[in-house]
Structures are given as structure tokens and as C-alpha cells.
C-alpha positions as CSV (number, residue, x, y, z in Angstrom):
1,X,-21.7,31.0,-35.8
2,X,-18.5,30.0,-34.0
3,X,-16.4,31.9,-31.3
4,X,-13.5,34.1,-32.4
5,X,-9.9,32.7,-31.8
6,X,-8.6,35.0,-29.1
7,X,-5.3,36.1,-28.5
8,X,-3.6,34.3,-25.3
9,X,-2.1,37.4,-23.5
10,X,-2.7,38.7,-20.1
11,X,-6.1,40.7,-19.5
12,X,-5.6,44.0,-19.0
13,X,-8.7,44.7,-17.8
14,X,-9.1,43.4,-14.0
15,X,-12.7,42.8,-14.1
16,X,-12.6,40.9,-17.3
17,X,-9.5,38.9,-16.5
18,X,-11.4,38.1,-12.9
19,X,-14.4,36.9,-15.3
20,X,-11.9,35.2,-17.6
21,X,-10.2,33.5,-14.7
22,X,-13.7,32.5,-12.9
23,X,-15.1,30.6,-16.1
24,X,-12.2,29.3,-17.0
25,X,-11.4,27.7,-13.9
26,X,-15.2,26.4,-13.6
27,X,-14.4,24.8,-16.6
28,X,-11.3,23.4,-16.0
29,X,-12.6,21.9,-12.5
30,X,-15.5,20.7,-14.7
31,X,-13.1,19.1,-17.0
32,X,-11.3,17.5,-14.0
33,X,-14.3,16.0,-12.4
34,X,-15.4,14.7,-16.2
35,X,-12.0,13.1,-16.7
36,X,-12.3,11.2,-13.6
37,X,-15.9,9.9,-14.0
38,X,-15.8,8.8,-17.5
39,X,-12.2,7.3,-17.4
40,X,-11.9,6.0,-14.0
41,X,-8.7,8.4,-13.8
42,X,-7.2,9.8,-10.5
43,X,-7.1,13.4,-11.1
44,X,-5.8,16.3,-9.2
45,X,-5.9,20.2,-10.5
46,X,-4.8,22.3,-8.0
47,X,-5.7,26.2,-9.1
48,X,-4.6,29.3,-7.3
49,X,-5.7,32.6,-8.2
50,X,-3.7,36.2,-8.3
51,X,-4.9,36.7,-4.9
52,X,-3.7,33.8,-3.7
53,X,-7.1,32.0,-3.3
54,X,-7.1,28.3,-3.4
55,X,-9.3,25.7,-5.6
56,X,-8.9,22.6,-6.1
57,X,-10.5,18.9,-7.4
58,X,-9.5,15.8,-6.7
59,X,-10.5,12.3,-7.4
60,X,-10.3,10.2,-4.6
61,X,-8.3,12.7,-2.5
62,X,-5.3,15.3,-3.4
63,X,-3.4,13.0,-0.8
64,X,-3.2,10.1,-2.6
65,X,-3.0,11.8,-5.8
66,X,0.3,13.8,-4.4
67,X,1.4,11.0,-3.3
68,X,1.0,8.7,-6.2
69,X,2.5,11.8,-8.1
70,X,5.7,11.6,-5.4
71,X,6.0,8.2,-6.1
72,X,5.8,7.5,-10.0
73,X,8.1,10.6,-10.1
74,X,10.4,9.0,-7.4
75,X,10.3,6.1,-9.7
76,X,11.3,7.7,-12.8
77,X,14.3,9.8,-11.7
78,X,15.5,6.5,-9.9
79,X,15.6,5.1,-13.9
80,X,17.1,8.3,-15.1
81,X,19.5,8.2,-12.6
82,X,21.0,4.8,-12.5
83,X,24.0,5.7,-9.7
84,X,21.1,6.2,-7.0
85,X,19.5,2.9,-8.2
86,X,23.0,1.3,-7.2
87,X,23.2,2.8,-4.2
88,X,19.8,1.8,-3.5
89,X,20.4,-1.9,-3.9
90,X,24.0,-1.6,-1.8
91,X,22.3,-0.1,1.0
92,X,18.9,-2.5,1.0
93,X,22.1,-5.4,0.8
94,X,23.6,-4.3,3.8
95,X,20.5,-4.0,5.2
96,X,19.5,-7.4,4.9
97,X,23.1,-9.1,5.7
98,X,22.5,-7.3,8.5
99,X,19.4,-8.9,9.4
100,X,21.1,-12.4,8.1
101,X,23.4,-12.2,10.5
102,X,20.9,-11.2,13.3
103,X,19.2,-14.2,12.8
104,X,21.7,-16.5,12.6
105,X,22.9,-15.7,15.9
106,X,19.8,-15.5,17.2
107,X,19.4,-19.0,15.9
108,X,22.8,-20.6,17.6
109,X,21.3,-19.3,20.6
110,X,18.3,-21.3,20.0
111,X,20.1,-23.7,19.3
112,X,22.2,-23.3,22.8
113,X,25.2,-22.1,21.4
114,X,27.4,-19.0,21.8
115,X,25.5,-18.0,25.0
116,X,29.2,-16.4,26.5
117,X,28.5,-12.8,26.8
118,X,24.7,-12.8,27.6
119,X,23.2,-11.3,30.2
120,X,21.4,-13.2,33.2
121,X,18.3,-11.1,31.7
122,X,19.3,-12.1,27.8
123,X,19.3,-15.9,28.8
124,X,16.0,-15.6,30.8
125,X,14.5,-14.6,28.1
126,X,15.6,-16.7,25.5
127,X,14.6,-19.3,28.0
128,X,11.1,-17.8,28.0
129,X,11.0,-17.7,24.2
130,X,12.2,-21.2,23.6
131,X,9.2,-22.5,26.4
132,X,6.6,-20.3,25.0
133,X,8.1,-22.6,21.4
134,X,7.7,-26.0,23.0
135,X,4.0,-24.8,24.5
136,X,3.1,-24.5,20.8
137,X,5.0,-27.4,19.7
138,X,3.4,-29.5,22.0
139,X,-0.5,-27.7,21.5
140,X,0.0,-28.9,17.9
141,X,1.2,-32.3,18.1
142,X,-2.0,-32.4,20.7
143,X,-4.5,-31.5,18.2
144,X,-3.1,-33.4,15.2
145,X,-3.0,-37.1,17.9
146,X,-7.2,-35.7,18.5
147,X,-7.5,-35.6,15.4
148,X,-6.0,-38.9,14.6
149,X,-7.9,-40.4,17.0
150,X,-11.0,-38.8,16.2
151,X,-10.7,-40.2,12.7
152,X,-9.8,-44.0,13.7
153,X,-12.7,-43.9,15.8
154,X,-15.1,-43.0,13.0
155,X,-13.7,-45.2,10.8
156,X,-14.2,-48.1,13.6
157,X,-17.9,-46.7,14.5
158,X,-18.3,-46.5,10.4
159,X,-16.7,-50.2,10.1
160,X,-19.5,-51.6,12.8
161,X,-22.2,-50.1,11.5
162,X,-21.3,-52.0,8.0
């Protein structure tokens, strides 16, 4: 014997629809938690009732599910809307020229050139910067002469021993 097919309307009754809306969400929460075990699946259900009461599931957290949520949908109305995908791109270009040209000039004054206009405290830095630079320069052409060394005399030792 099956269940009836029930007609999807409001409750009239408030003590029925309050049993209605308590299984019903048990199950649907149930559902959730099923859907996220058996499938591996991220899954938020968020559920408030008439009297405002919160309940919710979520699989691993309602934060990264929002915000997986805010980003696929981000995503998709950045295809459907292929004007804000242009401007988009123009700014992140500007952006980076930006940076291109930073660095550039930061690299002539590496380089010693187009120091005019710096400050006494702008040039004693860049001189700190460029001596912390030769520090490591000079570290690693340290280690890789020990390590040459260190090899040539094993090979010697090795040659002696043969």
C-alpha cells in the first residue's frame, strides 16, 4: 500500500504545517548530508522557518560553499556579460604596464642610471639593496668554488687510492 499524492498548497492547519515543515526539513537535511557522503559533493541547504528560525547543513562549511557559490556565479555572469570581461582585461593591462614600467625604472637605477630626482634617503637605500645583492652574489659563487674544490679533491683522494 503506497502513500496518497497530496496536493502542494499551503497547510491550513498550523500544527500540521509545523509537523509538515519539521519532517520535511529532517528529510531534506538528511538528503543533504546523503548527497555529500555518497557523491563527494559540497553541499549547502540553508532552511529558515515561518518564524524566522535558522537550519542549516553544510559539507565542508557554508563558507566555502558561499563562497564557491559567489565565485562560479561571478564566473558565469562575467561569460554572459562579455563588456565586463573587456573591461576586466583593460584594467588587469593597465595594471600590469604599470608594474612594467615600475620595474623598469627600478632596474636603470640598478643599473646606476636616472638617479636625478632621488632622494638622499631613495639612493641609500638602493645602495643597501644593491650590497645586500652582491652579499648573495658573492655567498653563491663561495659555495659553488667549495664545492668545486670539494669534488677535485675526491677525485684526487679517489685517483690515489687506485
Amino acid at each position: 500500500m503506497g502513500r496518497g499524492k497530496i496536493a502542494i498548497r499551503r497547510i491550513d492547519n498550523s500544527t500540521s504545517r509545523q509537523v509538515t515543515f519539521s519532517k520535511r526539513r529532517n528529510g531534506l537535511l538528511k538528503k543533504a548530508k546523503e548527497l555529500a557522503i555518497l557523491c563527494d559533493a559540497e553541499v549547502g541547504a540553508i532552511i529558515f522557518s515561518s518564524s524566522g528560525k535558522l537550519y542549516e547543513y553544510s559539507n565542508p562549511s557554508m563558507k566555502s560553499v558561499i563562497e564557491r557559490y559567489n565565485k562560479v556565479k561571478e564566473e558565469h555572469n562575467r561569460i554572459l556579460n562579455p563588456v565586463s570581461e573587456v573591461k576586466l582585461w583593460q584594467r588587469e593591462a593597465t595594471i600590469l604596464k604599470q608594474q612594467l614600467q615600475n620595474l623598469q625604472e627600478d632596474h636603470r637605477q640598478l643599473m646606476g642610471k636616472e638617479l636625478c630626482g632621488m632622494s638622499f634617503k631613495d639612493l641609500e637605500s638602493l645602495e643597501n639593496k644593491l650590497e645586500m645583492n652582491v652579499r648573495c652574489v658573492r655567498m653563491k659563487k663561495e659555495q659553488i668554488l667549495k664545492d668545486e674544490i670539494h669534488e677535485l679533491t675526491r677525485k684526487v683522494l679517489f685517483q690515489n687510492i687506485s
